[in-house]
C-alpha positions as CSV (number, residue, x, y, z in Angstrom):
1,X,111.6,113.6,75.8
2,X,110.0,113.1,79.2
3,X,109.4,109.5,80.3
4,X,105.3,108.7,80.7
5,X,106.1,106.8,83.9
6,X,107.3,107.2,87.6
7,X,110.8,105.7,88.4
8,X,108.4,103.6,90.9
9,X,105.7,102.7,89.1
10,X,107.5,100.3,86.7
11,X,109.1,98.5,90.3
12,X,106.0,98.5,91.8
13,X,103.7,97.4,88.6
14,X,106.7,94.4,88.2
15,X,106.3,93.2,91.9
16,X,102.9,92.3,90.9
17,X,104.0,90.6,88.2
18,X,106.6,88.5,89.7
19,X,104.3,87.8,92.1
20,X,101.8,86.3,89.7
21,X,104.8,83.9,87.6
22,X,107.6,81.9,88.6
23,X,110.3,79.9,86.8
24,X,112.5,81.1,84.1
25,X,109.1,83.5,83.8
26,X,109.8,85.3,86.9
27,X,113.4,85.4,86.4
28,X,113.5,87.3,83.4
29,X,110.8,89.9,84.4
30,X,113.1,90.6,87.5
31,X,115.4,91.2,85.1
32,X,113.6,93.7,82.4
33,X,112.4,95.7,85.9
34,X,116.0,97.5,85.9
35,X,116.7,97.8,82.5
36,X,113.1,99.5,82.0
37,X,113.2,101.5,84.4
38,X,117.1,102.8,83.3
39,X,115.8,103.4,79.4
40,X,112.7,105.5,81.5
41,X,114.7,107.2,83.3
42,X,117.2,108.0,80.6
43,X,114.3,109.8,79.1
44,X,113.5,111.7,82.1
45,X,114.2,115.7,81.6
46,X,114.8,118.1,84.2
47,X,111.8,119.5,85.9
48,X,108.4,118.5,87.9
49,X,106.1,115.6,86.8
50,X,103.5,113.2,87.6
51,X,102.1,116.0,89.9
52,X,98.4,115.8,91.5
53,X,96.5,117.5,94.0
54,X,95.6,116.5,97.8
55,X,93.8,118.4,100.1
56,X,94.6,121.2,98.6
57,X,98.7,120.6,98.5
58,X,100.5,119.7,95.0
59,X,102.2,116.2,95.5
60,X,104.8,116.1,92.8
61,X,106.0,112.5,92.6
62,X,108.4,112.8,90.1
63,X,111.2,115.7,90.9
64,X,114.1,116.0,88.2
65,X,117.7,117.5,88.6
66,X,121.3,116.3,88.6
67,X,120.9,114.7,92.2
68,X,118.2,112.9,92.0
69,X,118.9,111.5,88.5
70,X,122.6,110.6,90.0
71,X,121.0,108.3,92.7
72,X,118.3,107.1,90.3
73,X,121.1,105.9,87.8
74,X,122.2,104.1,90.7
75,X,119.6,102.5,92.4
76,X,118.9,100.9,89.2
77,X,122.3,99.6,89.0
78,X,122.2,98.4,92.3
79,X,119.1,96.7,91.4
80,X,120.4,94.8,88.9
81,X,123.1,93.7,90.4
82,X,121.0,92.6,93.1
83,X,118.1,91.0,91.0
84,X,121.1,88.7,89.0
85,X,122.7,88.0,92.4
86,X,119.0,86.9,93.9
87,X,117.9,84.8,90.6
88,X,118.8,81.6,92.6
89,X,116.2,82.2,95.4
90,X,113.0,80.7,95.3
91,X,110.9,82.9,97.4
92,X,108.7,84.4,95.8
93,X,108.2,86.5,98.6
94,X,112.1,87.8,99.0
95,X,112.0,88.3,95.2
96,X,108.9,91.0,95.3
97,X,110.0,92.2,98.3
98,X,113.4,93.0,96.8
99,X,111.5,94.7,93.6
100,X,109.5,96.5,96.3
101,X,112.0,98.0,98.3
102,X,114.2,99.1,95.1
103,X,111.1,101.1,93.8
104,X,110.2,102.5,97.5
105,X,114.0,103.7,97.2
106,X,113.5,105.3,93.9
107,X,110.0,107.0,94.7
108,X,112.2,108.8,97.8
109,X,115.0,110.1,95.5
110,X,112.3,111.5,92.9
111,X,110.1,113.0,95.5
112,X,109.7,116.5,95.3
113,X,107.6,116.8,98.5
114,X,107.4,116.0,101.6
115,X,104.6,113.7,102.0
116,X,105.1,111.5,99.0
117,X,109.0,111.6,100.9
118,X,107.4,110.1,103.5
119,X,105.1,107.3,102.0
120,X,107.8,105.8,100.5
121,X,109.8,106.4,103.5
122,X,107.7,103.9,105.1
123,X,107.7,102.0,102.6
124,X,111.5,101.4,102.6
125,X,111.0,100.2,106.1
126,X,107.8,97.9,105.4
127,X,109.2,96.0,102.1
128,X,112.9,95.6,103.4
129,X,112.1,93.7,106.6
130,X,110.9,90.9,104.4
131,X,114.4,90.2,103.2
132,X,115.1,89.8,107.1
133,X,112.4,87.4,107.7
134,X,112.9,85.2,104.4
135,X,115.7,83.7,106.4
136,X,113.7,82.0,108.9
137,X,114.7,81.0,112.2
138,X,114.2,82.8,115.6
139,X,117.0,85.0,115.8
140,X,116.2,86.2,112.1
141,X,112.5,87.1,113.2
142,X,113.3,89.0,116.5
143,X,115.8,91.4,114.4
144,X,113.7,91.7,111.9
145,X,110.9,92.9,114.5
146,X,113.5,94.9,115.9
147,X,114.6,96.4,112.7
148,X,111.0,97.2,112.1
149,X,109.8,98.9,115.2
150,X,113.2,101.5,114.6
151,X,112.4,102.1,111.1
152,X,108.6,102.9,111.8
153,X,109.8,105.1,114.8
154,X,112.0,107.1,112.0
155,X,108.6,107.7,109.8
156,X,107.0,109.0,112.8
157,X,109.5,111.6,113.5
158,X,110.0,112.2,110.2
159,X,106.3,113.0,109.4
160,X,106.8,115.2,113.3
161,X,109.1,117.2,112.1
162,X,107.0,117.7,108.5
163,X,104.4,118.7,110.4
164,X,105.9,121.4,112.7
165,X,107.8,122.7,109.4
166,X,104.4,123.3,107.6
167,X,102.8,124.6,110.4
168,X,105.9,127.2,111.1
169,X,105.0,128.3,107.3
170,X,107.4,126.1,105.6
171,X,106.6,124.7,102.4
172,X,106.4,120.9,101.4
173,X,108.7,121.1,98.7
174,X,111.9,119.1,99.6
175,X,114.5,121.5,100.0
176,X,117.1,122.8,102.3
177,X,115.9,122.7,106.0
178,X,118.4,123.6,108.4
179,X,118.1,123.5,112.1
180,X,116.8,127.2,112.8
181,X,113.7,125.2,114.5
182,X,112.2,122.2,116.4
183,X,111.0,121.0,112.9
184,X,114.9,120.7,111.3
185,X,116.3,118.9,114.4
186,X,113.4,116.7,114.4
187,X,113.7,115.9,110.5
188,X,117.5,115.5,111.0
189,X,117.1,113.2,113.6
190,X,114.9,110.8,111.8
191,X,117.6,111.1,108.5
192,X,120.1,109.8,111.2
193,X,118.3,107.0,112.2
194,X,118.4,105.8,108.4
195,X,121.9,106.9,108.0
196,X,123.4,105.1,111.0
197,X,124.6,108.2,113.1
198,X,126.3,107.2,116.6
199,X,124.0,105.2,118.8
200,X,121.4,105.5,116.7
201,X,123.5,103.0,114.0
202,X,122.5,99.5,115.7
203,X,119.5,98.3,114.1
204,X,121.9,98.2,110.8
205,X,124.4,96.1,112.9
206,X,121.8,94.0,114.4
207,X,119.6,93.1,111.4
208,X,121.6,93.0,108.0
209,X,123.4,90.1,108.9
210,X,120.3,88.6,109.8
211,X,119.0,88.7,106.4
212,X,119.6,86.4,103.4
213,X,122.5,86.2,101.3
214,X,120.7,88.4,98.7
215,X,119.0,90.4,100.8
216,X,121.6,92.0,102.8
217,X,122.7,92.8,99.2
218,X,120.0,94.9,98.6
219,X,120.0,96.0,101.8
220,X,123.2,97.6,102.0
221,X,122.5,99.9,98.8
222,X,119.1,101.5,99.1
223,X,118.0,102.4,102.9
224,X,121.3,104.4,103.9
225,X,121.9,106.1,100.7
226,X,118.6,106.8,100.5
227,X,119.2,108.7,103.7
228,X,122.5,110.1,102.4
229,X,120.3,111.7,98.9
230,X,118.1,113.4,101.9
231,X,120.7,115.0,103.8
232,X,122.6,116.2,100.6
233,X,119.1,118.0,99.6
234,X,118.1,119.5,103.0
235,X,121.1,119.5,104.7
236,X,124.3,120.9,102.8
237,X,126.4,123.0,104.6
238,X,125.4,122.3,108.3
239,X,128.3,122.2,110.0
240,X,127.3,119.9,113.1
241,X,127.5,116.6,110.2
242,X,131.2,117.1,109.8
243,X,131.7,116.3,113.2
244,X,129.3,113.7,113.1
245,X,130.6,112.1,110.0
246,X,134.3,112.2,111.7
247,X,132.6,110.5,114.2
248,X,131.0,108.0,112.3
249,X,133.7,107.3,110.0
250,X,136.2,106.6,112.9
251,X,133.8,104.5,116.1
252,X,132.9,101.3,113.9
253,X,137.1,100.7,113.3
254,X,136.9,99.0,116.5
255,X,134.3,97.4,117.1
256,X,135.0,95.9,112.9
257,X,138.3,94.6,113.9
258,X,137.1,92.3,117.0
259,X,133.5,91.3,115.1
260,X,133.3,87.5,114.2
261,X,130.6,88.0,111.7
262,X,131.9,88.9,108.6
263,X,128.9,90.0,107.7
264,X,128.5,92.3,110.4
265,X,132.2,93.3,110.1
266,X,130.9,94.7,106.2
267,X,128.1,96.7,108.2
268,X,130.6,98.5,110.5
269,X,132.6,99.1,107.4
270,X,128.8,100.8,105.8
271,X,128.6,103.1,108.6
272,X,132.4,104.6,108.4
273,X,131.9,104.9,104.5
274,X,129.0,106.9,105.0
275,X,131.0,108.9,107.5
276,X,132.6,110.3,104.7
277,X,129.5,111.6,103.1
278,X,128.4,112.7,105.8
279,X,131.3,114.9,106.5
280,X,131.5,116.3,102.9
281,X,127.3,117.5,103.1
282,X,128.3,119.2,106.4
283,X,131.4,120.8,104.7
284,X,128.7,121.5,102.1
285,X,130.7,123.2,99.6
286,X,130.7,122.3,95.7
287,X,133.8,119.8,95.8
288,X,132.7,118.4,99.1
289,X,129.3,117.7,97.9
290,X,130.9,116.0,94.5
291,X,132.5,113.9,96.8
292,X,129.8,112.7,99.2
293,X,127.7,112.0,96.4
294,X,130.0,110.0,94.3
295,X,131.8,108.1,97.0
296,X,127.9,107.0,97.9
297,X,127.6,106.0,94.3
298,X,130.6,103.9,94.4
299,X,130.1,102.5,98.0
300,X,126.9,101.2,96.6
301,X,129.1,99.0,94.0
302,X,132.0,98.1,95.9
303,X,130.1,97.6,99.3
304,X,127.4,95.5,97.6
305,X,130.3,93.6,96.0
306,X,131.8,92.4,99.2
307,X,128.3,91.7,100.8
308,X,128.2,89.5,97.1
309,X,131.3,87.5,97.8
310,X,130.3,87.2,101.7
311,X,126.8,86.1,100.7
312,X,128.1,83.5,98.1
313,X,130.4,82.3,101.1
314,X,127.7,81.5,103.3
315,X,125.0,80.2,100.6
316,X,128.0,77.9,100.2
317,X,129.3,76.7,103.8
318,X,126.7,78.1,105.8
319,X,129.3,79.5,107.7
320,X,130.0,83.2,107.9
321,X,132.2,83.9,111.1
322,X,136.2,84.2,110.6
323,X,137.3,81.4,113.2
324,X,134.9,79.0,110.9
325,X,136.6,79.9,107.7
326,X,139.7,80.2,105.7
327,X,141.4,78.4,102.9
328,X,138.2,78.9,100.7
329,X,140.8,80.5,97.8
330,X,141.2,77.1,96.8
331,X,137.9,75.7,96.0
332,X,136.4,79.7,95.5
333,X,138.8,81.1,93.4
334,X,136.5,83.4,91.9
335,X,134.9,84.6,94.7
336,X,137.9,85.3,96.2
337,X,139.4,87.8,93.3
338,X,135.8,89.2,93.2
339,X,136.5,90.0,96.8
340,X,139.8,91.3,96.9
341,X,138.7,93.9,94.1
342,X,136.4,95.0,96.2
343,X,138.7,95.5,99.3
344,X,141.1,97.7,96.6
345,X,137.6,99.7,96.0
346,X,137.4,100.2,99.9
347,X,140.5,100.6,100.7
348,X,140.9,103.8,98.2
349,X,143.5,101.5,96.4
350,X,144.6,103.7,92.9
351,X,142.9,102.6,89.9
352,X,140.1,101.3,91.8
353,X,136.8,103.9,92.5
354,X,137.0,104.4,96.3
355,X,140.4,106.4,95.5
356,X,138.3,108.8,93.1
357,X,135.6,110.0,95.6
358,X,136.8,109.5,98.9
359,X,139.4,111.7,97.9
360,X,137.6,114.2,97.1
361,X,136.0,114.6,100.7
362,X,139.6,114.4,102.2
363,X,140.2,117.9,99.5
364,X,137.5,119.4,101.0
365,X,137.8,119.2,104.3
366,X,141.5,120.5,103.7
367,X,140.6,123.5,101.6
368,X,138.1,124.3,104.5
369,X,139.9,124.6,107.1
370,X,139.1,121.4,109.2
371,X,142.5,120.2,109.5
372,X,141.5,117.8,112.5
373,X,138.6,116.1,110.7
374,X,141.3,115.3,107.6
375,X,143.1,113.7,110.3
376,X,140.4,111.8,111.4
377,X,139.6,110.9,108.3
378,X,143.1,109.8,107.3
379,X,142.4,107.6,110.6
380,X,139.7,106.3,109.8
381,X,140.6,105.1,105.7
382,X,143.7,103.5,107.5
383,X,141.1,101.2,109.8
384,X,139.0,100.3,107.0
385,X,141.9,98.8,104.8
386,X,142.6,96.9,108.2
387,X,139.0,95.6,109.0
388,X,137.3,95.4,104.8
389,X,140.5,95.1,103.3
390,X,142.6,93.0,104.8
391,X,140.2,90.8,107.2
392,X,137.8,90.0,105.0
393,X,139.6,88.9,102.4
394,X,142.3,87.1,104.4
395,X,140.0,85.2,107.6
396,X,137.6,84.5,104.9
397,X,139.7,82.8,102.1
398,X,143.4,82.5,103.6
399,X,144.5,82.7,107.3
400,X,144.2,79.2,108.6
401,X,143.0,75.8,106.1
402,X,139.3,75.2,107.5
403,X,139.7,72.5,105.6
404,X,136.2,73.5,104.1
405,X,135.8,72.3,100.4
406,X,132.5,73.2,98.4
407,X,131.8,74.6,95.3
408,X,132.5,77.8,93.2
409,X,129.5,80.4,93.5
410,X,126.5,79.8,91.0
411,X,127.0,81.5,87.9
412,X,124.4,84.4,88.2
413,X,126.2,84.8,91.9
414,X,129.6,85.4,89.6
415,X,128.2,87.2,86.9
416,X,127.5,89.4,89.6
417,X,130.2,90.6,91.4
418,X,132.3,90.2,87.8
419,X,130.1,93.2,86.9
420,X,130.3,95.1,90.0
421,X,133.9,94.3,89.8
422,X,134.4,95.7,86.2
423,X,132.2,99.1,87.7
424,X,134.6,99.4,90.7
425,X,138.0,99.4,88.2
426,X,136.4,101.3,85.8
427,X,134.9,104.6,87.9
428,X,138.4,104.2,89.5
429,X,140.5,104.0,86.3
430,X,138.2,106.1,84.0
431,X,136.2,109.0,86.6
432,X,135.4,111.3,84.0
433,X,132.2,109.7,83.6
434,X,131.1,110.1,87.1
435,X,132.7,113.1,87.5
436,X,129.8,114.3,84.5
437,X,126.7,112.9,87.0
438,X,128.1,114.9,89.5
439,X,125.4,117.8,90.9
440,X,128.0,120.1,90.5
441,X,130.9,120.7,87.7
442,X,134.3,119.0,88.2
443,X,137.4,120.7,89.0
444,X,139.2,118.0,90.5
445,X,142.3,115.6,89.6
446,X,142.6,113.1,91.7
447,X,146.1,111.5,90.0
448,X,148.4,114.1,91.6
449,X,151.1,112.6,92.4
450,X,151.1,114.3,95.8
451,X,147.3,112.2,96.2
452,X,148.8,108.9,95.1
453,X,151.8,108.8,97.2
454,X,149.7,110.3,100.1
455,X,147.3,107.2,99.9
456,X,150.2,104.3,98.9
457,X,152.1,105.3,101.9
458,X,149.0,105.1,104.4
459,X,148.0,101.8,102.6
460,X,151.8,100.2,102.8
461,X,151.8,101.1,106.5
462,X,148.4,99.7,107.4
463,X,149.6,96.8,105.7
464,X,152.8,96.6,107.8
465,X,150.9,97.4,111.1
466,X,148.7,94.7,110.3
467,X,151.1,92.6,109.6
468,X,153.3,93.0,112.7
469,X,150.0,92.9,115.0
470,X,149.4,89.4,113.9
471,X,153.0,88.2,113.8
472,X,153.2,89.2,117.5
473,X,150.0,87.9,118.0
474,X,148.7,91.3,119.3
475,X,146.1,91.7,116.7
476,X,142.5,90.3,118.0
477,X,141.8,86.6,117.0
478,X,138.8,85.7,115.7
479,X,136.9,84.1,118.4
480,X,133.5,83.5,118.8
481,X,132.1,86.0,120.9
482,X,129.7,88.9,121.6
483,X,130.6,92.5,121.4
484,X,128.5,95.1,123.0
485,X,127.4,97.9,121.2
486,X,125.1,100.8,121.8
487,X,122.4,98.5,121.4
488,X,123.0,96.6,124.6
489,X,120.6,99.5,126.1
490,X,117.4,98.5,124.8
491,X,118.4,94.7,124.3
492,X,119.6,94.0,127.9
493,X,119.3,97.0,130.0
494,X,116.4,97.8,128.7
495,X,114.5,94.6,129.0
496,X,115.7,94.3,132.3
497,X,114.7,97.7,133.1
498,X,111.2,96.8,131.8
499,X,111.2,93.8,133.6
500,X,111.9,95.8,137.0
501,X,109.7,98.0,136.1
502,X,107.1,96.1,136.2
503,X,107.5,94.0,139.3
504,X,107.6,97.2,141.4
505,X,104.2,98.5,139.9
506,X,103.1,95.1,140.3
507,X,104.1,95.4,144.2
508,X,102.9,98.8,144.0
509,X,99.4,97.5,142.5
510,X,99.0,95.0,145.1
511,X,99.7,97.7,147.6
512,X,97.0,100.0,146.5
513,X,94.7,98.1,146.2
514,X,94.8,96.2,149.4
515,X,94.7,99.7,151.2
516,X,91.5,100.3,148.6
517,X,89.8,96.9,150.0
518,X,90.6,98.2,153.5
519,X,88.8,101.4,153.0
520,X,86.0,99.8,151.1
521,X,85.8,96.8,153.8
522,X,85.6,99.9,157.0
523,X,83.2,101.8,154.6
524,X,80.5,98.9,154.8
525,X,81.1,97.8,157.9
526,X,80.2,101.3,158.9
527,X,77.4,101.7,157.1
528,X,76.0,98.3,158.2
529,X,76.4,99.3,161.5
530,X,74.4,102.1,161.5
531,X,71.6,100.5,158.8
532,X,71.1,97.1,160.9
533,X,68.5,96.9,163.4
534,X,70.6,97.8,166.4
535,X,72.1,100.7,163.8
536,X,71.1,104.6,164.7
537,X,69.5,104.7,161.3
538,X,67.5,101.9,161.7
539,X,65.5,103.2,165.3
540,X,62.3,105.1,165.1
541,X,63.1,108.9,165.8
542,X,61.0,110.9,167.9
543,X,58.9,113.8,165.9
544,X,61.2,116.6,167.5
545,X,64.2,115.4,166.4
546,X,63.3,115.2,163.3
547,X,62.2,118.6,163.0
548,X,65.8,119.5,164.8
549,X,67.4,117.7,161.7
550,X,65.1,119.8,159.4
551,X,66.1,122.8,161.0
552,X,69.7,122.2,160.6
553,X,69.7,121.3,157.2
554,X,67.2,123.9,156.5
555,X,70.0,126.6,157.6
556,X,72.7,125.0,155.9
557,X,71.3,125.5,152.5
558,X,70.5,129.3,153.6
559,X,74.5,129.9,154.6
560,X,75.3,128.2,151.2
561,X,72.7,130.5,149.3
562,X,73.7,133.2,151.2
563,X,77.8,133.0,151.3
């Protein structure tokens, strides 16, 4: 039986209500908003609903298949998780915002055109910056403005490149796009900006850890994924991603293992998961595409877990850099399991769910042919163990005794990441159940022994490198600090270029129009010289030369009629 509603329109109709109660009230409604909108979209079959017509085109709102009810399974999880995480916040603002920009996510992945892709496109942008700016303070509002202006500039390309693909004939159903034409480089381009691709990554960097504890939760699950769901749909197969992905899964391993923030060191660790998907829709075959989709599916859990135990960390201290922390295993004990389950999860430990899916990329880009991107790849899982799990784990709760003593999380907080926990070892223990959301069918073991002993060797030597590197005291401290990224060329440079910019047209102003006040100023003082009384025009003129003046002019009109 078809559900009577949206995916969106139960988010959207409960961020009105929460914004109307508060209390235990609004609590529990932020609550019920997942768990409706999972029994609705149980009930959803496949096929096209909740159409209606606009100027003439067929919006479909609602757009059923195995995709798009995989990511709507999970945006609801991730909701949840999020919402129960977030009950402690007393925002009211951050709360509906939250509800917001998990419905705006929803109404992308169900979209089955192009414009209604786009509204809630925007949307995404226009809800989430409010989890930014519920922090409060200077720093939070200028990345948050930042953050905003980027995301905008991705809906304008986006709804660009829409345009030119109509125009060319194409239709608005979403569907593969390709780049054949001006329209698919413009829509990829805009997909990148939401998907992190290299240099266009930093407003991701610069404004999650900006954000609330709970709202960099949310953050990390719905805008990138959402972008991931996107590519997977209009994108498989293009083979430029897979050296994109490569590309994205390897850059942010270095700039992860000198970041102070651990915050920001989880965001680096976003953008080289997503690498992974990224490569498996360019390798774009079935298995590949099983694998991008699933691993984004458990990155969701296992990422939003670690941004969970780093958020409970700081709603705790207040602290959030490495050289502030350490020893917190002793008064966070919780936390800190919760945590190191979800570095297993990242790392592609066996038995936990990053070892399932990111697997299954690695496959794919073997049975293709791309031996060089496996190798990159392999690179690039042997960084993340060393920056997600091993640094985050051990600067925040071991290395050195901060002597910092606070309490455990709140219980929600716990409750939590014990649930995102119990998702990470499960999908990693028991896959067949993922495996059956998957777009595609499954022919894929991943407990070969060939694939375990593959992934326990490059885990035991990571380990070891690690371990010698800070023995020898080669690995980077953690030292307050900033690292320059791609965005130093629109937050320095570029306000510097700005600023020069404008001092030279302001030279260049003054210039002009001092030569303009000199014309102006020779212009009257020639025409008062010949209108005063002394001036030529001012004299009486004798009768024959006026009629020689008349003559002239007389002829020149004839020459001008004439020629």
């Amino acid at each position: 039986m078809t559900a009577s509603l949206a995916p969106f329109a139960i988010f959207l109709f409960g961020a009105g209500v929460v914004a109307l109660t508060r209390g235990w009230l609004q609590k529990a409604v932020m609550l019920l908003i997942p768990v409706v909108g999972m029994l609705n979209v149980l009930g959803l079959e496949h096929g096209s609903f909740h159409q209606l017509s606009l100027f003439g085109n067929t919006l479909t709102l609602t757009e059923v298949d195995r995709l798009s009810l995989l990511f709507g399974y999970l945006f609801h999880i991730a909701a949840f998780l999020g919402v129960l995480f977030a009950l402690n916040v007393k925002q009211t603002g951050h709360q509906v915002a939250a509800v917001l920009y998990a419905g705006s996510a929803l109404g992308a992945v169900f979209a089955g055109d192009m414009i209604t892709l786009f509204v809630f496109w925007e949307l995404l942008a226009i809800s989430s910056v409010f989890l930014i700016l519920a922090r409060g303070g200077e720093r939070s509002f200028q990345a948050a403005m930042r953050y905003l202006i980027i995301q905008i500039l991705s809906g304008v390309v986006l709804l660009a490149g829409i345009l030119v693909w109509v125009a060319n004939g194409g239709t608005l159903d979403v569907q593969e796009i390709g780049l054949d034409g001006t329209a698919g480089w413009l829509i990829l381009i805009a997909l990148g900006v939401k998907a992190c691709f290299p240099l266009l990554h930093n407003w991701a960097t610069d404004a999650y850890p900006e954000a609330t504890p709970a709202g960099t939760v949310f953050l990390s699950a719905f805008t990138t994924k959402t972008a991931v769901y996107v590519l997977a749909r209009a994108y498989p197969g293009t083979e430029i991603l897979i050296y994109v992905g490569a590309a994205m899964a390897m850059f942010p391993i270095f700039y992860a293992v000198i970041e102070n923030d651990l915050r920001r060191v989880l965001v680096y660790s976003m953008i080289n998961q997503i690498g992974f998907m990224v490569v498996g829709i360019g390798i774009g075959t079935e298995l590949a595409i099983n694998g991008a989709v699933s691993h984004a599916f458990n990155d969701v859990i296992f990422k939003g877990l670690l941004f969970m135990t780093m958020g409970a960390v700081l709603f705790r201290t207040g602290k959030i850099n490495g050289s502030e922390l350490g020893g917190l295993y002793k008064s966070m004990p919780w936390t800190t399991g919760f945590c190191i389950v979800g570095a297993s999860s990242i790392s592609a430990f066996p038995l936990f769910s990053g070892f399932v899916s990111k697997s299954m990329v690695m496959a794919a880009a073997l049975d293709g042919g791309y031996e060089n991107v496996w190798l990159a790849l392999l690179f690039a899982s042997a960084g993340v163990f060393h920056h997600a799990g091993i640094k985050i784990p051990f600067f925040a709760f071991f290395a050195h005794d901060s002597g910092i003593r606070v309490k455990e999380a709140p219980f929600n907080m716990l409750l939590a990441m014990g649930l995102a926990a119990f998702l990470c070892i499960f999908n990693g223990s028991f896959p067949g159940l993922l495996y059956s959301l998957l777009p595609f069918p499954v022919d894929y073991v991943p407990y070969t022994a060939d694939h375990v002993l593959l992934q326990m060797q490059l885990l035991f030597f990571s380990a070891l490198a690690f371990t010698l590197l800070k023995l020898y005291g080669v690995y980077p401290p953690e030292l307050p600090g900033i690292n320059i990224d791609a965005e130093w060329s629109y937050r320095w440079l570029g306000k510097r270029l700005v600023r020069a910019g404008r001092r030279i047209a302001g030279r260049q102003t003054r210039a002009v129009n001092g030569a303009m006040g000199t014309a102006v100023q020779g212009t009257l003082a020639l025409v008062a010289s010949s209108h005063d009384e002394r001036g030529a025009m001012a004299r009486t003129w004798s009768t024959g030369n006026m009629a020689m003046v008349a003559m002239i002019l007389l002829g020149l009109c004839l020459a001008v009629y004439l020629f």
